[in-house]
C-alpha positions in Angstrom: 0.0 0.0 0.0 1.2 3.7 -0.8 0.3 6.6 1.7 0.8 9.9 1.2 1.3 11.6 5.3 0.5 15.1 6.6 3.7 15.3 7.8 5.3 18.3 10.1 8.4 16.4 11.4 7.1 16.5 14.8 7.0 13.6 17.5 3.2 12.2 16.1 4.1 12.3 12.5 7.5 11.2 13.2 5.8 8.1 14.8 3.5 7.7 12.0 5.9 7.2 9.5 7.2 4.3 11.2 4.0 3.0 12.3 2.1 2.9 9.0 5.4 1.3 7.5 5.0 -1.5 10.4 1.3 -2.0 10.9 -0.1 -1.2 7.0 3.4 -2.4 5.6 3.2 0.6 4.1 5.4 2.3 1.1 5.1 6.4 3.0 4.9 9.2 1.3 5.4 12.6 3.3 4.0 15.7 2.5 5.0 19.1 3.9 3.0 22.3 3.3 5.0 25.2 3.4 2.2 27.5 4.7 4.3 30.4 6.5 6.0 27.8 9.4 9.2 29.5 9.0 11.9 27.8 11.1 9.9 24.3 11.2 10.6 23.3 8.2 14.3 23.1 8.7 15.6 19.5 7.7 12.7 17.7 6.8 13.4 16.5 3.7 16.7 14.4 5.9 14.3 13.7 9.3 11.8 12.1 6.9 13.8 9.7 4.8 16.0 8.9 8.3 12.7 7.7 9.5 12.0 5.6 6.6 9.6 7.7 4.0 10.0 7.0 0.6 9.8 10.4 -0.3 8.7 13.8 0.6 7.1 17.0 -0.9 8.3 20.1 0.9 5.7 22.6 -1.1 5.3 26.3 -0.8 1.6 27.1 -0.6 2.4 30.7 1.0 1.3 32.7 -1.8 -1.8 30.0 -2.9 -2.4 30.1 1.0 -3.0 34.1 1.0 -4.8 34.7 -2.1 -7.0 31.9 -2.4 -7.9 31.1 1.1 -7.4 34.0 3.3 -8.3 36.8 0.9 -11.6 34.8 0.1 -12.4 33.8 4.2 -11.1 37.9 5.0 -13.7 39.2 2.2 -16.4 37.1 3.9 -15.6 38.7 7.3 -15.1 35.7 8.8 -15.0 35.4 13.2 -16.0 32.4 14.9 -17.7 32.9 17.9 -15.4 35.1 20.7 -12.9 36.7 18.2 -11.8 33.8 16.6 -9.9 34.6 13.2 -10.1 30.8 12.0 -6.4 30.7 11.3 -5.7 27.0 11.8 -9.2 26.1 10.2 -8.4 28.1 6.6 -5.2 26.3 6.4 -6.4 22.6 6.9 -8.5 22.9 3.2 -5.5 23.7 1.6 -3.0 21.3 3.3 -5.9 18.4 2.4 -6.4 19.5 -0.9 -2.4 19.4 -1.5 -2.6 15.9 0.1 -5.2 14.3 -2.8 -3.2 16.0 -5.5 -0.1 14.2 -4.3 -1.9 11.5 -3.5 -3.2 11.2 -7.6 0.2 12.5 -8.9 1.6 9.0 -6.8 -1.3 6.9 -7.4 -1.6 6.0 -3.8 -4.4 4.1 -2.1 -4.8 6.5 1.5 -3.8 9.7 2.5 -2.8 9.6 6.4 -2.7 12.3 8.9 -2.2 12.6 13.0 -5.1 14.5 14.2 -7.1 13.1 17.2 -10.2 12.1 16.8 -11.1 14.6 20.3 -10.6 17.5 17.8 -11.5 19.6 14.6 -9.0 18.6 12.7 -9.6 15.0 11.1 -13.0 16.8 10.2 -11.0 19.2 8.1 -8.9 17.2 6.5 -11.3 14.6 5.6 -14.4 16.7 4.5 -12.2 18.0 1.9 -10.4 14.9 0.8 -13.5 12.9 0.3 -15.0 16.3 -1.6 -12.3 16.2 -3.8 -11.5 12.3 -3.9 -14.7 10.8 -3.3 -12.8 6.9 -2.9 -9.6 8.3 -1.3 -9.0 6.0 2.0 -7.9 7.4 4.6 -6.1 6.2 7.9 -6.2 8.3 11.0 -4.2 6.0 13.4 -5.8 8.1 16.7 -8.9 6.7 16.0 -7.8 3.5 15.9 -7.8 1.4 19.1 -4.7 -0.6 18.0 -2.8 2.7 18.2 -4.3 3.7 21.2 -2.9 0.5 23.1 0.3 1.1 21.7 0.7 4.5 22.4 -1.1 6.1 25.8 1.1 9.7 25.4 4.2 11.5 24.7 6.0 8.8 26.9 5.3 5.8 25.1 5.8 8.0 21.6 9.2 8.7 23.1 10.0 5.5 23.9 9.1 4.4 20.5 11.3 6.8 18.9 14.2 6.0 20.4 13.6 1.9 19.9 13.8 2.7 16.5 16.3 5.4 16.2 13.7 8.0 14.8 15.3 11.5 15.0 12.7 13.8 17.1 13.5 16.7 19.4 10.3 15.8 21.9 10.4 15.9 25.9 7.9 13.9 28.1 6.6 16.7 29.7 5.6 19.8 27.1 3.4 22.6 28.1 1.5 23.2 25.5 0.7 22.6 21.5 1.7 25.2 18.9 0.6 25.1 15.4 2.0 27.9 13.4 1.0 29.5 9.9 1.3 33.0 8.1 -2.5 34.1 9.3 -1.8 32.7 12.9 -0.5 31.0 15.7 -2.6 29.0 17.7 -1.7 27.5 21.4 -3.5 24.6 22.7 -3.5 22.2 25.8 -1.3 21.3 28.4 -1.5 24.4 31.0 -4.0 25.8 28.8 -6.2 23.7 29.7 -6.9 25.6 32.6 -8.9 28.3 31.3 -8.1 30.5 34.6 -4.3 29.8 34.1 -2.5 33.1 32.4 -0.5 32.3 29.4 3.0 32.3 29.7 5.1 35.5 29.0 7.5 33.7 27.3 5.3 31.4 24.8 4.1 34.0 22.0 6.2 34.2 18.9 4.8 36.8 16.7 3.9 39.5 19.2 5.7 41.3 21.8 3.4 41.7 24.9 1.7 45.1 25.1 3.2 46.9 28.2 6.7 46.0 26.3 5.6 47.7 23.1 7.0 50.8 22.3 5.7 54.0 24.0 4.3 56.1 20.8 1.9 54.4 18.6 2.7 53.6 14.7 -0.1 54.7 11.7 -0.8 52.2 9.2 -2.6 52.6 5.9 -4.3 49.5 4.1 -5.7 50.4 0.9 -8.7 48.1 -0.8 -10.1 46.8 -4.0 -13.2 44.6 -4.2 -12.5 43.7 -0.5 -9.0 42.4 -0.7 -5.6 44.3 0.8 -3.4 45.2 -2.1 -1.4 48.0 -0.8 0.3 49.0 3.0 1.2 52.6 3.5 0.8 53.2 -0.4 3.4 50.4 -1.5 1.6 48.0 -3.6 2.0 44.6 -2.6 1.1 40.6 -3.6 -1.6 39.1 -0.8 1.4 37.1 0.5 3.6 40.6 1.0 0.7 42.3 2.6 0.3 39.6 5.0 4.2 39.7 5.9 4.9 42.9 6.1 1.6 43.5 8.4 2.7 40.7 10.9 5.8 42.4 11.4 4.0 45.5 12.0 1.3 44.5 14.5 3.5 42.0 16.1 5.7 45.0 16.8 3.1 46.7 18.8 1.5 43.4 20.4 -2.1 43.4 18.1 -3.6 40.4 17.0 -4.0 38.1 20.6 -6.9 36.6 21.6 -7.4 34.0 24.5 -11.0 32.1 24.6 -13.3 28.9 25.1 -14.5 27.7 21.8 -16.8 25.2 20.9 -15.4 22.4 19.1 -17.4 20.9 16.0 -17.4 17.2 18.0 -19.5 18.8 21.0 -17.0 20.1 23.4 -15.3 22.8 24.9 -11.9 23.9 24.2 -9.3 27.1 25.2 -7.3 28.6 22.6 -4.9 31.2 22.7 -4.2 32.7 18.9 -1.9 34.8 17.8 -3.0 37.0 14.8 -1.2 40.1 14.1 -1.9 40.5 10.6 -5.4 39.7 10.4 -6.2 41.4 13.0 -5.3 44.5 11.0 -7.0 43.9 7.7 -10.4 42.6 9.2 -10.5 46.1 11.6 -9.3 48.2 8.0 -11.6 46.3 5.8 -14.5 46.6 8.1 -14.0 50.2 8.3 -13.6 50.5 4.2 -17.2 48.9 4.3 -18.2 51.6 6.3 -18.3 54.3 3.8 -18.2 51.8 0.4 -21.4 48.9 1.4 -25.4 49.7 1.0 -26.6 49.8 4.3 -28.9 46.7 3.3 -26.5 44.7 1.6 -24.4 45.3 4.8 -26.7 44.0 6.8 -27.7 40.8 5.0 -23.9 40.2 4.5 -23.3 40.1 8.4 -26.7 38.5 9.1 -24.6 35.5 7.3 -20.9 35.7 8.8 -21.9 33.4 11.6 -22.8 30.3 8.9 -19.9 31.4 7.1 -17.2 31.2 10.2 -18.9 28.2 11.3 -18.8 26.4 7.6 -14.8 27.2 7.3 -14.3 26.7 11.7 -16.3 23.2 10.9 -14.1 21.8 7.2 -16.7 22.7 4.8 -14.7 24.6 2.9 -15.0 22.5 -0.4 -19.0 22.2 0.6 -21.5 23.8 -2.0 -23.0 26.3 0.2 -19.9 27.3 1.2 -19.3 28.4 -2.3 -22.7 30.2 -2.4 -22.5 32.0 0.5 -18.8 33.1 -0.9 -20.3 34.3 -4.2 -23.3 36.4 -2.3 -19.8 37.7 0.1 -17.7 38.6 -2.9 -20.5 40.3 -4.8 -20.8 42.4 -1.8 -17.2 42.8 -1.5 -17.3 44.7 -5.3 -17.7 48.0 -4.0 -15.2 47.8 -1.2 -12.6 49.9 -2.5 -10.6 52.8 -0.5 -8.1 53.1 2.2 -8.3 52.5 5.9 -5.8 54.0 7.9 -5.0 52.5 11.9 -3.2 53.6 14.6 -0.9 50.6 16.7 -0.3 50.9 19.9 0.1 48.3 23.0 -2.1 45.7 21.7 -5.0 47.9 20.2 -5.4 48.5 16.3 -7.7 51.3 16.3 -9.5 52.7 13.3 -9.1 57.0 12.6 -9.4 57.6 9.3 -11.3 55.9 6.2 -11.6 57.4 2.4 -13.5 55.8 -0.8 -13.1 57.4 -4.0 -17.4 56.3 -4.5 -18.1 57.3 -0.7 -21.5 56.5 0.4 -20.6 58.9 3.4 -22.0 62.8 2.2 -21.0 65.1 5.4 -23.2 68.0 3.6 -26.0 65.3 4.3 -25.1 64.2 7.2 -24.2 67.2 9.2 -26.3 68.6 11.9 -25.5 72.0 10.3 -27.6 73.1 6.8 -30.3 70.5 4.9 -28.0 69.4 2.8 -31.0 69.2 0.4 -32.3 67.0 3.0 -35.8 68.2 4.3 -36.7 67.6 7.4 -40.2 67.9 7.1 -40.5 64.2 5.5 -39.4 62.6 8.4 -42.5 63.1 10.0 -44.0 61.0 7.5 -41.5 58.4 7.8 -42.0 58.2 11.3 -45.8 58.0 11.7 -45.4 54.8 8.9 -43.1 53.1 10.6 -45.3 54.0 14.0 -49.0 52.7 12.9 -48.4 49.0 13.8 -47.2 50.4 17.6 -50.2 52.4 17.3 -52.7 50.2 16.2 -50.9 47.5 18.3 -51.6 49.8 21.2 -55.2 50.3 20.5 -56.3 46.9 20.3 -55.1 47.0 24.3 -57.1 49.7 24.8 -54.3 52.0 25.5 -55.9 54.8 24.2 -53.8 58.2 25.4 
């Protein structure tokens, strides 16, 4: 059998390789998504061949990753629940998708990954591989009693690793999970768990905390068209370069973290602590582009359907068909989103002070408490008493009469 692995060089995947070799006598193939890791990917083309994989695709999806899944996900205003910029749920799609294209290119049988079945991630991954593979097989050892017996925790996984000579840089004892990509950082278990426990100083990687950032606050300008980022501070840039360069900046000045209790698509509870500089920025500028640029009804159907949206992408349904209808009504909204949005960083806020469209919506002759601005007054009157006669006629069936 051929198996193409969702591999990240860590201890479970490292283990994995081995494992399907043993138990599936397996010929592995390991695939690596280059997804804005950075560092991690350091030496896995030698770690995964030392551990006995056939071969292995180190791809860079940073640019695929940007336009056609964050810009999309950022256009339909996408938060989950308490703040939640879906970082590690927009990459899974892509990762999976990569998987079945290797996977055809190889003519394997299964695609494999190390997700547990306790979380969101084997729902992501699969949804999309059997959307585009329909007959793919897939082997997810965690939900496989066999591997359970085998393996109770990091000890035994250790252990393992070091029966067989498998090169991993693990200890028995780690504080928490980290899963890194160029939207995010999320943080996960261990002393998370305890959702009273503060998280430690020391554990963020792409923010400085906010009483460390520096004293006097930094302006940023994000300029728009049809909904997506294509310039910072009037430099245009590819969605991959807007994404960089903005991390930098809010990561600078500690914006972009957020620490909640999310519910899981399998039914329970579960901390998080993100890191998301970057998207922090453009969902704040983009929202305030909207502002003056979005009918005030179209604006208000649009965010009548961000919660379905957040929870199709939070829940693996990207590849699902309405998924790709509600993106269609998000983009066509998204058309008259052009202008700039200009912020203001400073110790962990990203405040919005300034917005211009070149087709403003926004007339301050109209608006202004000062002059009609051909505005007459008198019709509101009207207005008022139509919108009133239901209260009123409400109010006199209850024989309310004064």
């Amino acid at each position: 059998m051929k198996v193409v692995l969702a591999y990240s060089g860590g201890l479970d995947t490292s283990v994995l390789v081995k494992w399907l070799i043993e138990t599936y006598n397996a010929e592995v193939i390991c695939f690596a998504a280059d997804i804005g890791q950075e560092e991690e990917l350091k030496g896995l083309d030698k770690k995964a061949k030392a551990t006995g994989a056939k071969k292995i695709y180190i791809d860079d999806l940073r640019e695929e990753f940007a336009k056609d899944f964050v810009y999309p996900m950022l256009r339909g205003g996408a938060v989950y629940e308490s703040g939640y910029l879906l970082g590690t749920s927009i990459a899974r799609p892509l990762i999976a998708k990569r998987l079945v294209d290797i996977a055809k290119k190889e003519r394997a049988e299964a695609i494999a990954h190390g997700a547990t079945g306790k979380g969101n991630d084997q729902i992501r991954f699969e949804l999309t591989a059997y959307a585009l593979m329909p007959g793919i097989h897939i082997i997810a050892p965690w939900r496989e009693q066999r591997f359970r017996d085998q393996f109770a925790g990091r000890k035994d996984m250790i252990a393992y690793c070091k029966k067989h000579k498998i090169p991993v840089e693990a200890t028995a004892k780690k504080p928490y999970s980290m899963d890194r990509n160029l939207l995010h950082i999320s943080y996960e278990g261990g002393i998370l768990e305890d959702p009273w426990k503060e998280p430690p100083s020391d554990m963020f990687k792409l923010s400085v905390a906010p009483e460390k950032a520096p004293a006097r606050p930094q302006y940023v300008e994000v300029e728009f068209r049809k909904g997506d980022a294509v310039a910072v501070n009037g430099k245009k840039m590819s969605p991959l370069q807007v994404m960089q360069r903005l991390n930098k900046l809010a990561g600078k000045h500690g914006v972009g973290r957020v620490d909640i209790v999310e519910n899981r698509f399998v039914g329970m509870k579960s901390r998080g602590v993100y890191e998301t500089p970057a998207g922090t920025i453009l969902h704040r500028a983009r929202e305030a582009v909207e502002q003056l640029t979005m009918d005030r009804e179209v604006l208000h159907m649009r965010n009548s359907l961000i919660p379905q949206y957040a929870k199709l992408v939070y829940n693996g349904f990207w590849f699902a068909p309405e998924r790709e209808m509600l993106q269609s009504a998000m983009d066509e909204a998204a058309k008259t989103v052009n202008g700039t949005a200009r912020l203001k960083l400073y110790r962990g806020s990203c405040t919005v002070v300034g917005r211009k469209a070149p087709k403003s919506l926004y007339d301050a002759d109209l608006s202004s408490f000062e002059g009609s601005g051909g505005y007459n007054q008198d019709d509101a009157s009207g207005f008022i008493k139509l919108n009133a006669l239901r209260l009123r006629m409400r109010a006199k069936a209850a024989g309310r009469r004064r």
